[in-house]
C-alpha positions in Angstrom: 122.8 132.4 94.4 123.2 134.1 97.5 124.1 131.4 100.5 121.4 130.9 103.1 122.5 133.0 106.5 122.3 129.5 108.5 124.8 128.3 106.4 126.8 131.7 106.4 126.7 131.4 110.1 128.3 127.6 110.4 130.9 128.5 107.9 132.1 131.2 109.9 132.5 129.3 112.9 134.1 126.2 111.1 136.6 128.1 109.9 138.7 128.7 113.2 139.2 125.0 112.7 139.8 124.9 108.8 143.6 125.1 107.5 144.7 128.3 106.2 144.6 130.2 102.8 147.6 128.2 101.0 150.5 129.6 99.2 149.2 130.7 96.4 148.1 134.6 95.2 144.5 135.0 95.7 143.9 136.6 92.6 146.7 135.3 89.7 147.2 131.1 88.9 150.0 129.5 91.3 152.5 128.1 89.2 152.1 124.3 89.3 155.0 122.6 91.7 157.1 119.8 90.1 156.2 116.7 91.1 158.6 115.9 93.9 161.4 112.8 93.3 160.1 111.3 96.4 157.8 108.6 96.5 154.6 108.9 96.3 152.2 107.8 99.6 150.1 104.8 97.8 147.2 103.3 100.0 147.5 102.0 103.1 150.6 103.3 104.0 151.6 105.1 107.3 150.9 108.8 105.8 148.2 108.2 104.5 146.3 106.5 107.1 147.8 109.2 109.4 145.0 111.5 107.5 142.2 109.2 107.8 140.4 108.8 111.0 139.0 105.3 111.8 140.4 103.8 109.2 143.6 100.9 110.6 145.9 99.3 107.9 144.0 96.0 107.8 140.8 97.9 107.0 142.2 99.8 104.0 144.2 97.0 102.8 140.6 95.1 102.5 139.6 97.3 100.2 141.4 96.9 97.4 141.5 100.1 95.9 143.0 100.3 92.9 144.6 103.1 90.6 142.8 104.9 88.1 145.5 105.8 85.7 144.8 109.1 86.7 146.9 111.0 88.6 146.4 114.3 90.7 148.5 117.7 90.4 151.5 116.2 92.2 151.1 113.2 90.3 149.5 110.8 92.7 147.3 108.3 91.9 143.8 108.6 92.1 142.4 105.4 93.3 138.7 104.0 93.0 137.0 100.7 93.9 134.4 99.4 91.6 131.7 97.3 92.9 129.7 95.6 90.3 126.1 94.5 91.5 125.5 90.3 91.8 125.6 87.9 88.9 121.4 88.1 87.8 120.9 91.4 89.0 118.5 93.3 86.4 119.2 96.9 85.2 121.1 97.5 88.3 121.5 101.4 89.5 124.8 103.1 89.0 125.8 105.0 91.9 129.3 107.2 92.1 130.8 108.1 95.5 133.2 110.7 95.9 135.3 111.6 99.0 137.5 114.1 99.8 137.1 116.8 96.9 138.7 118.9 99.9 141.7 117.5 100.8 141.2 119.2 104.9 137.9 117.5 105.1 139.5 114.1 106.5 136.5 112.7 107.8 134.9 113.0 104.0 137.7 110.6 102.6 137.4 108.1 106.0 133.8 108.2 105.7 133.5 106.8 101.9 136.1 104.1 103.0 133.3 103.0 105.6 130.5 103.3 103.5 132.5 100.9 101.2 132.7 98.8 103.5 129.6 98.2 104.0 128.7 97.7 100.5 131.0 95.0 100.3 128.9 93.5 102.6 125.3 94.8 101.6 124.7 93.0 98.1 122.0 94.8 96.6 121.3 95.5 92.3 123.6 98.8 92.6 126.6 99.2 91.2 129.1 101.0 93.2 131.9 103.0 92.3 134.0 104.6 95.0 136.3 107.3 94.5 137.4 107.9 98.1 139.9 110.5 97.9 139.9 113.4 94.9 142.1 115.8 96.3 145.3 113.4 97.5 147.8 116.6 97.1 145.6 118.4 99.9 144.9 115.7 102.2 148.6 114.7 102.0 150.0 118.4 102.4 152.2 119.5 105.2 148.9 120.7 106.4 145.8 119.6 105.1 144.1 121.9 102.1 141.0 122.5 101.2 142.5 123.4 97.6 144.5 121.5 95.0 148.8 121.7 95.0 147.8 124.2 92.2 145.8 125.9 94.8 142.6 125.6 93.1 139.3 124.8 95.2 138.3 121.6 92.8 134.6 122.0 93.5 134.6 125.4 92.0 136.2 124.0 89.4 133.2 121.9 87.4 132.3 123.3 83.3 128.6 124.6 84.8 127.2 126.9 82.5 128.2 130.6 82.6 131.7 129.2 84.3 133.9 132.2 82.3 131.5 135.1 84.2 129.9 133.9 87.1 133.0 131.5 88.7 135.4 134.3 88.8 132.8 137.2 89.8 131.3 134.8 92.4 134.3 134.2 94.0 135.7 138.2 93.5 132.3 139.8 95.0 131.1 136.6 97.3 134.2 135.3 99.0 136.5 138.3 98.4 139.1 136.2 97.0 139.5 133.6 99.4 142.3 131.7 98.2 140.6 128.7 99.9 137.7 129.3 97.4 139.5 130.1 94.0 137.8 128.3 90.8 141.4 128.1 89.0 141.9 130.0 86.0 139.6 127.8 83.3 136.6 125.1 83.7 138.3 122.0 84.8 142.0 123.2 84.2 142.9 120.4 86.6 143.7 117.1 86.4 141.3 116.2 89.5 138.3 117.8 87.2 139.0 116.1 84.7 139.5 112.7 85.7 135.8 113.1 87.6 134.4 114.1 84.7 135.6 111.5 82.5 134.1 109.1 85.1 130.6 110.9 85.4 130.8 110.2 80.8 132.6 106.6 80.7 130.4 105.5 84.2 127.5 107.2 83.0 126.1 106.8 87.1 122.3 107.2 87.9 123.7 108.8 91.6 125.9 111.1 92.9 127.0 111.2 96.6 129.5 113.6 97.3 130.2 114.0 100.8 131.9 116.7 102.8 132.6 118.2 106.1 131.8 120.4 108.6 128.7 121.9 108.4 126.1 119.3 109.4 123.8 119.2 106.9 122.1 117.5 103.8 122.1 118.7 100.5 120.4 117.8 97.3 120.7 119.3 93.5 119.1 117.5 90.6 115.8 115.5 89.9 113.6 113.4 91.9 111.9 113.9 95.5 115.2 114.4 97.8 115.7 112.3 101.0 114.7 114.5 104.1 117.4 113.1 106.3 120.5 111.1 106.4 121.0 110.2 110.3 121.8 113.3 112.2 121.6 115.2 108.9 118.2 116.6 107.5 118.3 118.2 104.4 118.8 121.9 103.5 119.2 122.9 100.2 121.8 125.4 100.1 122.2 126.3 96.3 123.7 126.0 93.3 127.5 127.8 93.1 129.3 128.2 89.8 131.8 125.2 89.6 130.5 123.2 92.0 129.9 119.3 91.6 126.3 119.5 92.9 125.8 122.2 89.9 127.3 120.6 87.1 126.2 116.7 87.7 122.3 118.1 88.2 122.5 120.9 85.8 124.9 119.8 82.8 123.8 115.8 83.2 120.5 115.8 84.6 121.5 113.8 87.6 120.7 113.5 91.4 123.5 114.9 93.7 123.3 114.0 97.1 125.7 116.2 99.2 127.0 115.6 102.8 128.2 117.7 105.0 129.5 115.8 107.8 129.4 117.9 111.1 133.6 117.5 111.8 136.2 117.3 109.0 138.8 115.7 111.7 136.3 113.8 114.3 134.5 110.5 112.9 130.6 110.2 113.4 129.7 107.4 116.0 129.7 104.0 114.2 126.1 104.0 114.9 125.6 107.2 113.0 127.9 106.0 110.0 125.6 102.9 110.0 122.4 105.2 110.5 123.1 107.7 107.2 124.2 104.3 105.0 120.9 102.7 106.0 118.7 106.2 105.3 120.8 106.4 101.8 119.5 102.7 100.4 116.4 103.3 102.1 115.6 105.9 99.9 117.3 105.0 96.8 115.0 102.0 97.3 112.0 103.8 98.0 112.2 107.4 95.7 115.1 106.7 93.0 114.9 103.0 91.8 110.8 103.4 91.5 111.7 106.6 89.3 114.1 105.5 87.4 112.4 101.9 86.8 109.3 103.9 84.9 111.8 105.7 82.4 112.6 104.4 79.2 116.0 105.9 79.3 118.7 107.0 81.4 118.9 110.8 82.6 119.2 113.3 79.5 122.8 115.0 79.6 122.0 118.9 78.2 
């Protein structure tokens, strides 16, 4: 689908600011590194929270995230935090957060940290699953990486339908091989893919929210009536790419994707707005999802 010119227009500009095309060939596979004998950043430690504006030591720490047992290219872990809803909630809604598919988008990572945060101190019947940071190779790179250590640009990297044809074409003809934009050489040939994907099966969530940066808007791909606005950010529906998160999850498992596109990748929202998009995200889950999904006999058909 051909992208609206708006959104044409903001790319161009954000990317004086985005890192460069990595490493690898634009149009043959990298060959994957070897996972280095050094250790590995773990959370909360002084690299990694060197990538992650507003977020101190203390603050990660209190999060107890956890490791998957996944790992990413480079083999570090991919962490989560599961948030179960209250003891006596009924049928409560499962909702998946995802951070930082884009390791150069630092504020998307920091900004799923805060939001879980707040959950830990909003009690509601939701169950949470945070999964702050899928791209750890990127964000931890010499300079941060939109793409994987393999080079590949994980949210072209999704099983949507048509993947064989339309992810390589699109991203020959539309982005004239931008190595920043390369769908890697099969549906989820990486290790970041496919640990999300096992979560979207074994979670089985009723949500989505993937969030991103820098282009200031809101997106929305699946069922149900979208939310208009999240804060700052009012909703544009920018389309469906081959590979992409939004595409699969709506597409492939019937679900509602809520994408954010933060307006920096580097430069936190005020607290006020952080609190102001958290608050506009129950508010409609409350008001459009929950009331849908409370009149259906059975969870979201996967095709």
């Amino acid at each position: 689908m051909t992208e609206p010119f708006s959104l044409l227009w903001r790319r161009a500009g954000a990317a004086l600011t985005c890192s460069l095309p990595l490493w690898a060939a634009a149009n043959t596979p990298a060959t994957p590194p070897r996972p280095s004998s050094r250790p590995l950043a773990e959370p909360c430690t002084r690299a990694w929270l060197a990538r992650l504006p507003g977020i101190n030591q203390a603050q990660c720490q209190a999060l107890q995230l956890v490791p998957s047992g996944a790992r990413s290219r480079l083999g570090r872990p991919l962490l989560l935090r599961d948030l179960p809803a209250p003891a006596g909630s009924t049928t409560p809604l499962r909702v998946l957060v995802v951070g930082a598919i884009h390791g150069d988008e630092l504020t998307a990572a920091a900004l799923a940290l805060q939001w879980l945060a707040l959950a830990e101190k909003s009690p509601r019947s939701v169950h949470w699953r945070f999964i702050p940071l899928l791209n750890p190779d990127g964000l931890l790179a010499k300079r941060p990486t939109r793409v994987n250590a393999r080079g590949v640009d994980l949210n072209r990297n999704f099983a949507t339908p048509g993947w064989e044809r339309d992810a390589p074409l699109y991203w020959e003809k539309r982005t004239r091989k931008d190595p920043r934009r390369w769908p890697g050489p099969a549906p989820l040939s990486e290790p970041e893919t496919q640990f999300l994907q096992a979560q979207l099966q074994e979670f089985s969530p009723q949500l989505v929210v993937s969030i991103h940066a820098p282009y200031g808007v809101l997106d929305f791909d699946g069922p149900h009536t979208p939310p208009q606005r999240l804060g700052r950010l009012h909703l544009e529906r920018v389309g469906l790419f081959p590979g992409s998160l939004g595409h699969y999850g709506s597409v492939q498992q019937g679900l509602p994707v809520v994408t954010i596109e933060l307006e920096h990748a580097q430069k936190m929202p005020r607290p006020t707005d952080v609190q102001a998009m958290w608050h506009d995200l129950l508010r409609w889950m409350d008001q459009r999802l929950q009331p849908a999904l409370a009149h259906s006999d059975e969870k979201p058909q996967k095709r």
